[in-house]
VOBA-1610 file (N, C-alpha, C; in pm, whole numbers, padded with zeros to 5 digits, always signed):
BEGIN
Unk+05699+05563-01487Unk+05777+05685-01468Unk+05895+05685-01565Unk+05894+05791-01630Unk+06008+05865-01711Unk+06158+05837-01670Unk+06276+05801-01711Unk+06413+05794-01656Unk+06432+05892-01643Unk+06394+06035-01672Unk+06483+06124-01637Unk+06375+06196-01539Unk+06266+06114-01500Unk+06180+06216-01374Unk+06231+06095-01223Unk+06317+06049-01283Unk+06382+05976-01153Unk+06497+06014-01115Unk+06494+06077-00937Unk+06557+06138-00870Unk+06569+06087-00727Unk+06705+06087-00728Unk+06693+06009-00576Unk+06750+06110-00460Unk+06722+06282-00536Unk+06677+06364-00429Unk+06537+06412-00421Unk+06486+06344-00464Unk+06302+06362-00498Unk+06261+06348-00349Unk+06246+06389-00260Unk+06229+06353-00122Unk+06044+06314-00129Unk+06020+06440-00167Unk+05840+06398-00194Unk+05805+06276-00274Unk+05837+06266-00347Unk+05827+06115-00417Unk+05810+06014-00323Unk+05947+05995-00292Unk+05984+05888-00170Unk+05893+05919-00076Unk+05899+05999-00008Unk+05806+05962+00088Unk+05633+05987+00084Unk+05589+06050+00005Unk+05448+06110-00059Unk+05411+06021-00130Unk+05462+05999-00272Unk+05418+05932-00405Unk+05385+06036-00486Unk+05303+05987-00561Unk+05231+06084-00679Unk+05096+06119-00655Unk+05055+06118-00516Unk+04917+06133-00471Unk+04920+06300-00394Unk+04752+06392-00404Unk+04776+06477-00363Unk+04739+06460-00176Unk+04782+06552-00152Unk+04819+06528+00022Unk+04665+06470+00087Unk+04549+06556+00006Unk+04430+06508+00076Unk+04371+06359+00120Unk+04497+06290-00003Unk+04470+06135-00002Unk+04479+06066+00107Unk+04567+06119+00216Unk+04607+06070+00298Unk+04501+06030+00395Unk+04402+06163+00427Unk+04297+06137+00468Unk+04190+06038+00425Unk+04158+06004+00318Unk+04120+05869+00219Unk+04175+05741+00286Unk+04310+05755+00290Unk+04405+05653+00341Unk+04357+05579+00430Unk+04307+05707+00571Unk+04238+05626+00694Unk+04150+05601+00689Unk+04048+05624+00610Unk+03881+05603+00596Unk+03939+05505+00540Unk+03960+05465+00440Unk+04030+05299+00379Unk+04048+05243+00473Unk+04132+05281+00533Unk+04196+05161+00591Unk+04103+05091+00734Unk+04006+05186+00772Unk+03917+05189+00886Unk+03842+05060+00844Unk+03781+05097+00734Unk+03642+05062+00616Unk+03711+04912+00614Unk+03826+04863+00615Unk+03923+04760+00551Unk+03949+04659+00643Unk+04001+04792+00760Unk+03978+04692+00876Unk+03860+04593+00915Unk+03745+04666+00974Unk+03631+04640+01007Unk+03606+04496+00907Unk+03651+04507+00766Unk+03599+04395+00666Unk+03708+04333+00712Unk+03794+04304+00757Unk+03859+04152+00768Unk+03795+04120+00873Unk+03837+04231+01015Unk+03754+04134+01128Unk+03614+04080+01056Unk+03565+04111+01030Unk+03397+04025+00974Unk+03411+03910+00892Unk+03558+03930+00810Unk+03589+03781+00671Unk+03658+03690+00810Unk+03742+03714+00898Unk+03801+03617+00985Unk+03650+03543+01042Unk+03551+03653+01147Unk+03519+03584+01243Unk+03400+03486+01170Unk+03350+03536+01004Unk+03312+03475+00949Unk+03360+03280+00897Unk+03491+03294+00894Unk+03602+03184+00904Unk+03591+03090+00992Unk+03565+03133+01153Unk+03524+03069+01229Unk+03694+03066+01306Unk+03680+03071+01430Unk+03764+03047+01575Unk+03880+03003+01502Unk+03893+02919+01481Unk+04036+02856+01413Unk+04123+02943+01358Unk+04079+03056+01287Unk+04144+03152+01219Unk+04268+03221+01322Unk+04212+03229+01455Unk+04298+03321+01558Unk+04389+03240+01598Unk+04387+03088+01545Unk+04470+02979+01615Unk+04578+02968+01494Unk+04639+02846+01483Unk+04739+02781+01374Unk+04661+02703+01294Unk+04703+02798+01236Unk+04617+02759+01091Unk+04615+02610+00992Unk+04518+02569+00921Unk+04560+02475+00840Unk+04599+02498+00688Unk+04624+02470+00616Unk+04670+02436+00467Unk+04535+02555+00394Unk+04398+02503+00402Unk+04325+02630+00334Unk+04278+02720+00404Unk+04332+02775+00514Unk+04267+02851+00617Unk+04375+02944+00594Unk+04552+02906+00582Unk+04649+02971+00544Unk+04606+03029+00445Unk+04638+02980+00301Unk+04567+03021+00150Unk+04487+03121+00202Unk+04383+03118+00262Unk+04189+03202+00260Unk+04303+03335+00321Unk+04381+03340+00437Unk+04448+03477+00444Unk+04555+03563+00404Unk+04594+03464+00300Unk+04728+03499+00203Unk+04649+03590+00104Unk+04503+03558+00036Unk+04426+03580-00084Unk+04382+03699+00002Unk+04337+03700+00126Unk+04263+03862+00175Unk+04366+03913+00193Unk+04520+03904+00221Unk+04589+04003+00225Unk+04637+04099+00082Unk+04640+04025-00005Unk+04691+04000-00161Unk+04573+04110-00196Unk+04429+04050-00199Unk+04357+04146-00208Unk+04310+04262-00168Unk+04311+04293-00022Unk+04274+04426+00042Unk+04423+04500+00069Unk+04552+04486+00038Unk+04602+04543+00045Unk+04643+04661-00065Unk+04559+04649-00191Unk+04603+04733-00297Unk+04519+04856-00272Unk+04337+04843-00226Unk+04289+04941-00213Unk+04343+05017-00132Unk+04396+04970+00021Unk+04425+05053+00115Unk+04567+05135+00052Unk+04644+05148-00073Unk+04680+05256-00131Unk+04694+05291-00246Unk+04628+05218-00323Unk+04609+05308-00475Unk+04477+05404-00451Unk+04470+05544-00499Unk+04352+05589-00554Unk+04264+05550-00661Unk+04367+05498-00680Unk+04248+05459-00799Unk+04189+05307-00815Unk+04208+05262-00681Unk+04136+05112-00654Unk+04020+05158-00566Unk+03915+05076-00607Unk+03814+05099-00497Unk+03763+05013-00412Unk+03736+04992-00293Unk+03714+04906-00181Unk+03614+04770-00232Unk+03468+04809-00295Unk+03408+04709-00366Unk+03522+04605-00377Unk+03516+04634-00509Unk+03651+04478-00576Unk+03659+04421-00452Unk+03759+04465-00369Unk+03803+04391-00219Unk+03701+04335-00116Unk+03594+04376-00117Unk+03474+04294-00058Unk+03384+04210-00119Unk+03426+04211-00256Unk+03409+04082-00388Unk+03473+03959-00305Unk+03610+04005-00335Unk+03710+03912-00281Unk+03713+03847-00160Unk+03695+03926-00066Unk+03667+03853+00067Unk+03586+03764+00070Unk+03438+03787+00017Unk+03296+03725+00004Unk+03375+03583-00004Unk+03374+03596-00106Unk+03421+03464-00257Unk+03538+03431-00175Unk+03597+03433-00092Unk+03748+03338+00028Unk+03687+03290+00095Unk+03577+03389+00189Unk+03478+03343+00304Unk+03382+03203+00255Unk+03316+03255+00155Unk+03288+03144+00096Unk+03296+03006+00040Unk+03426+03001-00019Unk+03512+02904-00065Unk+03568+02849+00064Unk+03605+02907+00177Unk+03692+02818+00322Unk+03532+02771+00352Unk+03412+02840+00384Unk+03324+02781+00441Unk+03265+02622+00402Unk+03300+02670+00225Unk+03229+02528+00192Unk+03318+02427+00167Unk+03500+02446+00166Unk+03606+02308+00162Unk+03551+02264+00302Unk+03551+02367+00435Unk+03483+02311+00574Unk+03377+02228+00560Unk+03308+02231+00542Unk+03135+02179+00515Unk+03208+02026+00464Unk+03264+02057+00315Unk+03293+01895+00237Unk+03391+01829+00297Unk+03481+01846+00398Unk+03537+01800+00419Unk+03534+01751+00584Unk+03394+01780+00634Unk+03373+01699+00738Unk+03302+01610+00715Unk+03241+01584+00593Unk+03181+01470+00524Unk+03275+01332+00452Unk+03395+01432+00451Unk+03446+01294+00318Unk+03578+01338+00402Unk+03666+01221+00464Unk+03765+01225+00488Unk+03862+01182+00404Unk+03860+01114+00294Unk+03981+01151+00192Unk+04005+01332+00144Unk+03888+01414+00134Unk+03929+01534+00100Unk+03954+01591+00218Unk+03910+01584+00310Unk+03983+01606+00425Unk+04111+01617+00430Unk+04177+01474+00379Unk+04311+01467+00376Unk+04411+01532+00242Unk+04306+01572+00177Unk+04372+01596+00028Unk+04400+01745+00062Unk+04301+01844+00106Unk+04311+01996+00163Unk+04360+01990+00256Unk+04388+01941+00357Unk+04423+01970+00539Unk+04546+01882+00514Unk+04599+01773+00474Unk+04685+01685+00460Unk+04651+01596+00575Unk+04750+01540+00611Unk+04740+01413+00683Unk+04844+01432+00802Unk+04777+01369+00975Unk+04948+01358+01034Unk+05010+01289+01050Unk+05133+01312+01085Unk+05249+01231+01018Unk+05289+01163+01205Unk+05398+01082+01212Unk+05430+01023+01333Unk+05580+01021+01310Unk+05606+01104+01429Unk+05782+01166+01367Unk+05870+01048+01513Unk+05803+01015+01650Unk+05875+00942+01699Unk+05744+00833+01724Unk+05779+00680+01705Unk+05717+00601+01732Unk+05798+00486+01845Unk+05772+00480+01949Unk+05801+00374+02025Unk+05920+00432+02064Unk+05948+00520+02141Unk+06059+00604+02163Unk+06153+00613+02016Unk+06143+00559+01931Unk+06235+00585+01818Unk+06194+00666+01689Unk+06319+00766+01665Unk+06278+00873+01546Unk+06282+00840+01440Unk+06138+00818+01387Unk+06076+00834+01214Unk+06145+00880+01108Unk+06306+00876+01073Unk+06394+00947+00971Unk+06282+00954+00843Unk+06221+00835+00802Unk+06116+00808+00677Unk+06010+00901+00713Unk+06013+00960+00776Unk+05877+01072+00844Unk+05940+01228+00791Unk+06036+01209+00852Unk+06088+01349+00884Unk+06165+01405+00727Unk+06180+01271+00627Unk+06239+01330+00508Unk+06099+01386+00433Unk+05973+01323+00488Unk+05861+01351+00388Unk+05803+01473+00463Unk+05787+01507+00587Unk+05753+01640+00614Unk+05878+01737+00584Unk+05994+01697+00546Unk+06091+01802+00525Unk+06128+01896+00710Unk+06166+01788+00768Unk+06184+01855+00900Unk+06337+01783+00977Unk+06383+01853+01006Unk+06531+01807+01113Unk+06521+01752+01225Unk+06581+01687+01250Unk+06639+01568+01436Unk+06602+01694+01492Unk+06692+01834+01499Unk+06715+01890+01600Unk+06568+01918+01649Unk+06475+01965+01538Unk+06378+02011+01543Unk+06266+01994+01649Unk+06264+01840+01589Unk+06187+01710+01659Unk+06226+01727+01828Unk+06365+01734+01896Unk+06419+01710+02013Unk+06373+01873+02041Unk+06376+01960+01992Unk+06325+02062+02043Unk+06177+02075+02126Unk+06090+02005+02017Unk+05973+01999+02031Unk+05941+01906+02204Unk+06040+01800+02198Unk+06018+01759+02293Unk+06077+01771+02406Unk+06223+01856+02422Unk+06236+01939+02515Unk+06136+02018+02578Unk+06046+02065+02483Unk+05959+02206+02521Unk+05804+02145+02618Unk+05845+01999+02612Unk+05688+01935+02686Unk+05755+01885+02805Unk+05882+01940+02890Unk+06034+01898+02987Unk+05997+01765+02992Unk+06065+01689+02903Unk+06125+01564+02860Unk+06240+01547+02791Unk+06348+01453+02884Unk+06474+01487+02854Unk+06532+01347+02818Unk+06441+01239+02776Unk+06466+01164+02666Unk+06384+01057+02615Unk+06396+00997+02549Unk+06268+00980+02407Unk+06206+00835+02498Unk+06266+00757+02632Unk+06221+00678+02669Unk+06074+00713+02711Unk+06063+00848+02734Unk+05895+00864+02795Unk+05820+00870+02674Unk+05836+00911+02550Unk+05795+00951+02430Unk+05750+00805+02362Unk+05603+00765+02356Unk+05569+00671+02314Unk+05495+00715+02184Unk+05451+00837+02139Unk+05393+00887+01991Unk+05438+01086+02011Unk+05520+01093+01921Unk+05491+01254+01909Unk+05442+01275+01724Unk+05304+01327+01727Unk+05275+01361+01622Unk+05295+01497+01576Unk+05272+01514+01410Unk+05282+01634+01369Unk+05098+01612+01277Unk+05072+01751+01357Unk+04885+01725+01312Unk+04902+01810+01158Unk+04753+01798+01096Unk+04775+01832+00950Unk+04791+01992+00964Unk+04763+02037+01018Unk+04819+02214+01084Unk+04916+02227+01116Unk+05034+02155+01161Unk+05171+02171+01197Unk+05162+02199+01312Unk+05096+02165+01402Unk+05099+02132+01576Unk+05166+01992+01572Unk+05216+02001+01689Unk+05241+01870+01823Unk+05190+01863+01893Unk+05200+01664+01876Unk+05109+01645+01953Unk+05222+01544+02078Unk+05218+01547+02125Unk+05298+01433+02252Unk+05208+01322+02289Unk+05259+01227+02314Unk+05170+01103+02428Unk+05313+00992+02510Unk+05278+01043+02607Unk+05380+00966+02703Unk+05395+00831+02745Unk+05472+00782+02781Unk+05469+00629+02838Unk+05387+00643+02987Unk+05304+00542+03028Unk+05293+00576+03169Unk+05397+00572+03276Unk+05502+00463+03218Unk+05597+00404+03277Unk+05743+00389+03161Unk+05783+00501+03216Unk+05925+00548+03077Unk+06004+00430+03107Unk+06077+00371+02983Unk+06183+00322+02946Unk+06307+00363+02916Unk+06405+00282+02939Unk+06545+00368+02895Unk+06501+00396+02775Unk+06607+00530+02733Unk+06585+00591+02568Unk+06701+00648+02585Unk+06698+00732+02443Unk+06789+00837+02383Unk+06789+00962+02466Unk+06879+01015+02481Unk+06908+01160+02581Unk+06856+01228+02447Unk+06790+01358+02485Unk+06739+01479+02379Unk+06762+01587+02429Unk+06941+01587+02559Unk+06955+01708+02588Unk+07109+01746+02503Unk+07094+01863+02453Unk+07215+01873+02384Unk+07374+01839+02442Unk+07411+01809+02382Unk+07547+01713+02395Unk+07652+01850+02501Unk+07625+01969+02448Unk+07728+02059+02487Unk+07647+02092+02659Unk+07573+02090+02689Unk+07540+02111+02828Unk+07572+01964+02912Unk+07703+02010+02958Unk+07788+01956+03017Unk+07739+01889+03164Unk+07693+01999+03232Unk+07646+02008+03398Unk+07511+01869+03366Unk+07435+01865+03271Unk+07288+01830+03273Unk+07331+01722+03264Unk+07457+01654+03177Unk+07473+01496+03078Unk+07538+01432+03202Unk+07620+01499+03336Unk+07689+01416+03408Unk+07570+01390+03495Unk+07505+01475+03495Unk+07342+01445+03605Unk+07279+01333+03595Unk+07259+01292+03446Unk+07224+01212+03368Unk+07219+01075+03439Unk+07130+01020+03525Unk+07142+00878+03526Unk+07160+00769+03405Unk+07272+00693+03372Unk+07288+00622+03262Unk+07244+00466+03291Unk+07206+00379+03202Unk+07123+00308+03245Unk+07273+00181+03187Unk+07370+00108+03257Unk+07474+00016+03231Unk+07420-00087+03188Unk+07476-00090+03033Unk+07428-00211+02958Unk+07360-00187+02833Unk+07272-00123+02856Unk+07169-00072+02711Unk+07194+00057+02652Unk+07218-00017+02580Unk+07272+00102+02449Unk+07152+00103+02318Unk+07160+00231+02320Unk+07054+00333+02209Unk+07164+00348+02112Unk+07076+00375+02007Unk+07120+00427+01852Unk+07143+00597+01869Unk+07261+00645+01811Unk+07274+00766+01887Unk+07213+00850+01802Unk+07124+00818+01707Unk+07140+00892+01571Unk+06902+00883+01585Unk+06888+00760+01636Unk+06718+00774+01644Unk+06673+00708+01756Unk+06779+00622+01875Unk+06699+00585+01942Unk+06673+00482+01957Unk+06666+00430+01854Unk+06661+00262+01832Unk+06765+00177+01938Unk+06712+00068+02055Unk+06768+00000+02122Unk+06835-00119+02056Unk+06931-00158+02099Unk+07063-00213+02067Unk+06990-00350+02093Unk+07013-00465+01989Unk+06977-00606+02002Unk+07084-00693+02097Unk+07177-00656+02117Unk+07325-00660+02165Unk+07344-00637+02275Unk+07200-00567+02338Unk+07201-00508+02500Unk+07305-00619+02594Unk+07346-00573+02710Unk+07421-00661+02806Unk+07497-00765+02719Unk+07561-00743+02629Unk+07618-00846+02543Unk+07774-00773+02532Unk+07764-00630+02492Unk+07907-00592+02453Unk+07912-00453+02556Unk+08051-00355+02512Unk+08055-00230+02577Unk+07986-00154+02445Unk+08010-00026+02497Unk+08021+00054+02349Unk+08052+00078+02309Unk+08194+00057+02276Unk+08362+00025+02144Unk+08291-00087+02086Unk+08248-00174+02134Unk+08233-00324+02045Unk+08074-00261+01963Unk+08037-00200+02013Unk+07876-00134+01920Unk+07909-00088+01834Unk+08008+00018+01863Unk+08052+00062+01734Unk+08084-00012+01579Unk+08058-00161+01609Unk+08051-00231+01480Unk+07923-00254+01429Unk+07809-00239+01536Unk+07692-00267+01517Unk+07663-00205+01431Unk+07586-00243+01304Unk+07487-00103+01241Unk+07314-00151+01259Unk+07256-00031+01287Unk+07114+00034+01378Unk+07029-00019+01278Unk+06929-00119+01286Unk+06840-00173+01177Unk+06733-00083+01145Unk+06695+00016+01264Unk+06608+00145+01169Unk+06653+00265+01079Unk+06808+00319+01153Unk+06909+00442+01066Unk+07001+00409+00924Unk+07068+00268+00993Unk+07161+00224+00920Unk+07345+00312+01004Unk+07288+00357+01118Unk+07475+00421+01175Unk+07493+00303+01263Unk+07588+00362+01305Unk+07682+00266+01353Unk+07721+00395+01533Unk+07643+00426+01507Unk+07702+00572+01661Unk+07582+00459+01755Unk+07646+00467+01880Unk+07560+00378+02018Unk+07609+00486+02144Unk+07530+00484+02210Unk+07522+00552+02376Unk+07488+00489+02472Unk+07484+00452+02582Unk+07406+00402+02680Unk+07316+00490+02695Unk+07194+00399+02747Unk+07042+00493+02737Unk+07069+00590+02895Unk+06936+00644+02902Unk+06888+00730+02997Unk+06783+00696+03066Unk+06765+00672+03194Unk+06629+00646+03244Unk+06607+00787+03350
//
């Protein structure tokens, strides 16, 4: 478009385009025609698609959106092309699926790998810098399974889809509180366990247990974090 056919009292522009009105009707037959072809490229995909997705299952609906979204409004795109495209996604997710229930290194190379963000009630910092994920995050996650501290938490994974996974102690140990510090009413509730002191920072139990208070911890530094912050645990 021309600089001087640009008007920003052009109301038809803005809201019309440069198409004549009949298009509109086009619009919905498109978009009908468009519809119908994804539901068929998804259920073609297989079940997983309606769930959380993995690494090429994401990709396969980034590429059908990228693609079927131009026909549904240029005139001058036509639907073909876009059921090229679908084919050839449908295709390509079907067969990384296929090779990669055969060969679990590509498995891991397309889907990635999961990671173990708390091990042995204590938080994976070396985990959490390589998935690129936060403390708070992690304590969220395990708030949300009502667990209110990491002594029950014997594995929380992150699967190659970005689910959690939890697995509990049968028989919890003192741990780290994972209820936020500012809810006041919950922390005095808090049975504290006298003597054992956690790393305030991952969890990690104090070698020092029944040895000092927790002024004298405060010299300690945490052989998995490297701080020097201590709490008495939670049972």
């Amino acid at each position: 478009m021309k600089a001087e056919e640009f008007k920003l009292t052009d109301i038809h522009r803005i809201l019309i385009g440069d198409v004549p009105g009949a298009f509109f009707i086009e619009v919905v037959i498109r978009t009908i025609l468009i519809y119908f072809l994804l539901i068929l490229a998804i259920r073609l995909m297989g079940k997983r698609m309606a769930l959380q997705l993995n690494v090429t299952e994401l990709t396969a609906m980034v590429a059908l959106a990228a693609a079927i979204g131009v026909p549904m409004q240029a005139p001058d795109r036509g639907i073909l092309p876009a059921a090229v495209i679908a084919f050839v996604v449908v295709l390509a997710e079907r067969c990384i699926t296929r090779f990669t229930m055969k060969n679990q290194k590509a498995e891991t190379v397309f889907h990635g790998d999961l990671n173990v963000l708390v091990e042995d009630s204590v938080i994976s910092y070396d985990c959490l810098k390589y998935v690129s994920m936060s403390k708070s995050l992690v304590l969220q996650q395990i708030r949300s399974q009502g667990i209110d501290h990491l002594g029950q938490v014997k594995r929380l994974y992150m699967e190659s889809s970005g689910a959690f996974s939890l697995v509990k102690y049968d028989e919890p140990q003192p741990g780290l509180s994972v209820i936020p510090s500012g809810d006041d009413n919950y922390w005095e509730d808090h049975e504290r366990c006298t003597g054992i002191y956690v790393c305030s920072n991952c969890g990690n139990r104090s070698v020092e247990n029944g040895r000092q208070g927790v002024d004298d911890h405060s010299r300690n530094t945490c052989n998995r974090c490297g701080t020097t912050d201590w709490e008495e645990a939670v049972l």
